[in-house]
PLY file of the C-alpha trace (Angstrom):
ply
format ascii 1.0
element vertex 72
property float x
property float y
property float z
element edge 71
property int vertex1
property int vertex2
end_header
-47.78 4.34 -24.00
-45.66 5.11 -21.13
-41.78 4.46 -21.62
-38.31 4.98 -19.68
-35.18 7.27 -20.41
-32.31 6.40 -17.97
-29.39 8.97 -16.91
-26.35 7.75 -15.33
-23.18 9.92 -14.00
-21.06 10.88 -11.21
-21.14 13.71 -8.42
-18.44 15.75 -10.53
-19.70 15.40 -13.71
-23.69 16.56 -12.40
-23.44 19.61 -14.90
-22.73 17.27 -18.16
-25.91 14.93 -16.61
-27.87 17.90 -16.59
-27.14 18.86 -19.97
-27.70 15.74 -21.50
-31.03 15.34 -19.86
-32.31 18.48 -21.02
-30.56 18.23 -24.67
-32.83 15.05 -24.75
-35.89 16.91 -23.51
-35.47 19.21 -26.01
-34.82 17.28 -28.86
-37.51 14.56 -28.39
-40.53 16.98 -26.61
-41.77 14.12 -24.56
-44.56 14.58 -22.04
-43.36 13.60 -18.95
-45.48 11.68 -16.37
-42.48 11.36 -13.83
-38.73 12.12 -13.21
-36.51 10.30 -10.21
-33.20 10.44 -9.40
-30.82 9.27 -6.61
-27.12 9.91 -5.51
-25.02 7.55 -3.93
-21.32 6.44 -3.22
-19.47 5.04 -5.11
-18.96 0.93 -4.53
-15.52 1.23 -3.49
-16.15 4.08 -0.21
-14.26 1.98 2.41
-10.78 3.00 0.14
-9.59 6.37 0.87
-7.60 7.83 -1.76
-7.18 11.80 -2.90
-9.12 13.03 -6.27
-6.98 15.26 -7.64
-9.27 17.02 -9.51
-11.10 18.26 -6.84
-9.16 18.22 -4.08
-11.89 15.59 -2.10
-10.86 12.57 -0.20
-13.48 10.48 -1.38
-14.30 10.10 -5.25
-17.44 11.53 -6.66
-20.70 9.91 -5.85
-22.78 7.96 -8.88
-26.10 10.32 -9.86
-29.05 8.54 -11.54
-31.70 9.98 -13.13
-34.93 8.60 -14.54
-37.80 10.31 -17.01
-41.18 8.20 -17.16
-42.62 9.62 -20.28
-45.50 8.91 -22.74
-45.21 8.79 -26.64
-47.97 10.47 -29.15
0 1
1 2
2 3
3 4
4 5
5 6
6 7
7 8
8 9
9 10
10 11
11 12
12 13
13 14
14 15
15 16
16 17
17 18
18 19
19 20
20 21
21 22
22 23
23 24
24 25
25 26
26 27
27 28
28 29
29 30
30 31
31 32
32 33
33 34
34 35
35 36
36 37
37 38
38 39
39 40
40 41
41 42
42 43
43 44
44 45
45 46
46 47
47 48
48 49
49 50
50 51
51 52
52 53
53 54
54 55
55 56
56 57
57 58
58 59
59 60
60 61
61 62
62 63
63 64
64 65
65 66
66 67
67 68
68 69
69 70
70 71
């Protein structure tokens, strides 16, 4: 039976997305049939403001990830 894992995040977070992902991976050794992900802006580009944290105008874009997978 095929089933979905979702991943959600943002642009300056990608490396704690990536970890969780693969801790996941690991942990439940699912065969994967498919993984997709996009990046986009956040909802709110049109305001401009300064993240301080990175020193970017805009804030970080949203990542998602998905992992089709089957179950034994």
């Amino acid at each position: 039976m095929q089933q979905i894992k979702l991943f959600i995040g943002t642009e300056s977070e990608v490396r704690t997305l990536e970890d969780e992902a693969n801790a996941w991976l690991r942990e439940t050794d699912a065969e994967i049939v498919h993984m997709f992900g996009n990046i986009a802006p956040q909802t709110m580009a049109h305001v401009v403001t300064k993240v301080e944290s990175t020193g970017r105008r805009f804030q970080p874009s949203d990542l998602f990830l998905a992992i089709v997978y089957k179950t034994t």
